[in-house]
C-alpha positions in Angstrom: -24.0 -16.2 -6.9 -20.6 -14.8 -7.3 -19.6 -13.0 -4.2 -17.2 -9.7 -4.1 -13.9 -9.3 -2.5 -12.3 -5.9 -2.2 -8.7 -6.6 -2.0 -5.0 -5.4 -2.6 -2.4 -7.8 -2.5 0.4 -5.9 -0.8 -1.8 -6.9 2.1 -1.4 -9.8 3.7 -5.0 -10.9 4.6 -6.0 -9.8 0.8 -3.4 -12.1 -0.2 -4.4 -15.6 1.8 -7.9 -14.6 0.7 -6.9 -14.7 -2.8 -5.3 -17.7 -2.8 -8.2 -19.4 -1.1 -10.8 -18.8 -3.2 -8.5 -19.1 -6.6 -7.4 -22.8 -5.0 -11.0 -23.6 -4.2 -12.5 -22.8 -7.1 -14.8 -20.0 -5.8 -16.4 -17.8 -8.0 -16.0 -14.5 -6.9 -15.5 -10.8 -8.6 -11.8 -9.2 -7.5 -12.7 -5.7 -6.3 -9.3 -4.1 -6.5 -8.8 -1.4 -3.5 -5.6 0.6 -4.4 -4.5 1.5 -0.6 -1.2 3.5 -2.0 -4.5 5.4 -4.0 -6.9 5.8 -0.8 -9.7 3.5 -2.3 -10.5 2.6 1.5 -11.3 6.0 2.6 -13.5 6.8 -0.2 -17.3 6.7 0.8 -18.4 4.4 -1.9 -16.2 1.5 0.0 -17.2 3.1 3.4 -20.6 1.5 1.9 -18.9 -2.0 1.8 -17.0 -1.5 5.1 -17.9 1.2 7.4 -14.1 -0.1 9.4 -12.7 1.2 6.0 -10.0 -1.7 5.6 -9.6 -4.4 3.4 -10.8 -6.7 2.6 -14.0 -7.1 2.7 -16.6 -9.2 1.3 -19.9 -8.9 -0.3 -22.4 -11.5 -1.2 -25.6 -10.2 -2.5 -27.1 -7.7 0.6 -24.8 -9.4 2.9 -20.8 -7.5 4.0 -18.5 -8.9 5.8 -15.1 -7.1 7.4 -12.3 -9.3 8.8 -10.1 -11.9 6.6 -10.3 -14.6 9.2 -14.4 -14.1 9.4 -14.2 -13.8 5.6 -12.4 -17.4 4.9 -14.3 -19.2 7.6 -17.1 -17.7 5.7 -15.9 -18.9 2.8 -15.4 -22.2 3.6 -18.8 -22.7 5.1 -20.3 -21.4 2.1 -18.5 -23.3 -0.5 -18.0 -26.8 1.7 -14.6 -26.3 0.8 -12.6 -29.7 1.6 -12.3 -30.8 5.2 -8.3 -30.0 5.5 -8.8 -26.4 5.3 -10.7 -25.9 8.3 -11.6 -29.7 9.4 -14.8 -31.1 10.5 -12.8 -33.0 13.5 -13.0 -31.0 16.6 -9.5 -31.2 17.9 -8.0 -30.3 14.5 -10.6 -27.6 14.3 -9.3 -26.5 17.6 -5.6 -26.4 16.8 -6.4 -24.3 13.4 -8.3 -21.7 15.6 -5.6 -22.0 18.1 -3.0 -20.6 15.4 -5.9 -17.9 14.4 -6.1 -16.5 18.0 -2.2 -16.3 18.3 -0.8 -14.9 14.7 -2.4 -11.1 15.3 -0.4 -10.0 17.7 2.6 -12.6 17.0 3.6 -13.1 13.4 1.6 -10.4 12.0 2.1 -7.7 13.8 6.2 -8.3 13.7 6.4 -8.9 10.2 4.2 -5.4 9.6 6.6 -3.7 12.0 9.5 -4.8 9.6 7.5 -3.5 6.5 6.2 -0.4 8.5 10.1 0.4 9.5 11.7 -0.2 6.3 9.2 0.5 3.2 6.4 2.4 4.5 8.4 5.0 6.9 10.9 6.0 3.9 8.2 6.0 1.6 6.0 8.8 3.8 8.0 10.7 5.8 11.2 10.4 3.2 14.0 9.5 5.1 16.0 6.3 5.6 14.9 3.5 7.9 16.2 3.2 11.3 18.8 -0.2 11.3 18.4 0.0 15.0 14.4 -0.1 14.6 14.8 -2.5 11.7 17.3 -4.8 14.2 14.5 -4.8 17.1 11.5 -5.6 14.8 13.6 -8.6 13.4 14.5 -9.8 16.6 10.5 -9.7 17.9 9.4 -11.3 14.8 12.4 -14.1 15.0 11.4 -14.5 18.9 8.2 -15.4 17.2 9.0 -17.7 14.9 10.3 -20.1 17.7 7.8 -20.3 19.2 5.9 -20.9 16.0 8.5 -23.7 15.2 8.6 -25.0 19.0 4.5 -24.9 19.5 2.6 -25.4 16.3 4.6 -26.3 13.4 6.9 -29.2 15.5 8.2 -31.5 13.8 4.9 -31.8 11.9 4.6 -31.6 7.3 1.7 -28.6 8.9 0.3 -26.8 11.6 -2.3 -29.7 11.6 -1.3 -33.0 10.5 -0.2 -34.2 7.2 -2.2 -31.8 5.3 -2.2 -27.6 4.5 -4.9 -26.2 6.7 -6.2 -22.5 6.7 -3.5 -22.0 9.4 -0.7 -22.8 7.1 -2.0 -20.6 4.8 -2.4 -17.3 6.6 1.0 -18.3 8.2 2.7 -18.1 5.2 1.1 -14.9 3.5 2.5 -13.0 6.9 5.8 -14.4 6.7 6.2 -13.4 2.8 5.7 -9.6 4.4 8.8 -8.9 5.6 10.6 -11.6 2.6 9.4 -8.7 0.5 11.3 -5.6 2.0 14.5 -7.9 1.8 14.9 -9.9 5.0 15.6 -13.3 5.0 14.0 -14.8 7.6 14.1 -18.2 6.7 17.4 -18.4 6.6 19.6 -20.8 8.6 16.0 -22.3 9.4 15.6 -25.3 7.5 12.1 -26.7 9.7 10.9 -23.3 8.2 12.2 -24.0 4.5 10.7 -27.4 4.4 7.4 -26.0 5.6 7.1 -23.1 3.5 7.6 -25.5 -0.2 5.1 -28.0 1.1 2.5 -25.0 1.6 4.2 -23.5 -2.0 3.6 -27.0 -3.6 0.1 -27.6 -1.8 -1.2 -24.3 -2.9 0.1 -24.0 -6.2 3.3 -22.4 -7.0 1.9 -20.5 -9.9 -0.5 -19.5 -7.8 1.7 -18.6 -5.0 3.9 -16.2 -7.2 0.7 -14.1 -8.5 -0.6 -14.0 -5.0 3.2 -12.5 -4.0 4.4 -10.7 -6.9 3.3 -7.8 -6.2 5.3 -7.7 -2.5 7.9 -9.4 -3.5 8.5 -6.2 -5.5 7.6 -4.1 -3.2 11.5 -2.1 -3.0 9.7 -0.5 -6.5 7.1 1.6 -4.4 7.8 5.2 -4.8 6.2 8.3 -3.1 4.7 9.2 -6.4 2.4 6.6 -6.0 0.9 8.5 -3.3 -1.4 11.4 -2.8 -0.8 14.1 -0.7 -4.3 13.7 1.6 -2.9 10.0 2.0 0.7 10.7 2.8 -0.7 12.9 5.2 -3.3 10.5 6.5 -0.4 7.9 6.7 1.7 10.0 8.4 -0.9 10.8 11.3 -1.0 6.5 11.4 2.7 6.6 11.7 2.9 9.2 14.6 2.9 6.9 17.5 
């Protein structure tokens, strides 16, 4: 049975989703979810995902919320091969060990550069804040030590010799903040290396569709908003 993901690839989680399943051969129907249009809110989705977010999955009755829930499920379902999440119980370990960490860590940094420099001019219509900007780089590049230092090391991935489902939702976060115009792998050539073996291992065809949208992301405008939205954004943006 083909299952159904509701996605938009200026998300990050959308994005190593994507790439998953289009790597692994898995059939599935792409649900596209327009955030920038409000397709979340509606209550049609709400059906999907009563958390209203994306993405989400749906295989026949069954829903599922949560990207990291929705690739494990994924590779259960499709005995996808053993280096994406592997059967070995240390290695298993280490890939859930980067899955704990990256929410608060590499995420959440890299959204806080796209939150200060896209999505804040884009809403509220003023320009970004360098001095925001500066501190949200400087969290996210505190974090990418101690990426480097504890999981990458001097490792070809996160585990081993192979790409792992760590590697991959590693790099979809880090092409975030590549797409509103910082360079964050520069002067870091452990990084470089790293990010064109996970290129080359996924696919770099692959790897451009999945990041062309947010690689053009500077080519949002407010138009592409509507009005309830900006507003619902802005109430998000208050704190």
């Amino acid at each position: 049975m083909v299952v159904e993901l509701f996605l938009d690839l200026r998300s990050q989680p959308c994005r190593a989703l994507f790439i998953f399943a289009k790597k692994n051969n898995i059939p599935f129907e792409f649900k596209d979810v327009e955030l920038l249009k409000g397709h979340h809110l509606s209550e049609e989705f709400g059906k999907v995902n009563v958390l209203k977010k994306v993405p989400a999955l749906k295989d026949g009755a069954f829903t599922l919320a949560e990207s990291i829930a929705i690739l494990l499920y994924l590779s259960r379902k499709f005995n996808t091969p053993d280096h994406w999440y592997p059967s070995d119980l240390q290695k298993r370990a280490r890939v859930d060990e980067y899955l704990s960490w990256q929410h608060t860590t590499i995420r959440e940094k890299g959204c806080k550069i796209f939150i200060t420099k896209v999505l804040v001019p884009l809403v509220v219509g003023q320009p970004f804040s360098p001095e925001k900007l500066e501190e949200a780089v400087e969290e996210l590049n505190s974090a990418l030590k101690q990426f480097e230092e504890k999981f990458l090391q001097d490792k070809p991935f996160i585990v081993g010799n192979e790409i792992s489902l760590a590697d991959l939702v590693a790099i979809v976060e880090l092409m975030q903040p590549v797409g509103c115009g910082c360079d964050i792998f520069e002067n870091r050539p452990k990084l470089v290396e790293w990010r064109s073996r996970v290129e080359e291992a996924v696919g770099k065809e692959l790897f451009q569709q999945a990041h062309e949208i947010i690689l053009n992301v500077k080519n949002m405008s407010t138009t592409q908003l509507p009005p309830e939205l900006r507003e619902h954004v802005k109430q998000f943006l208050k704190p």
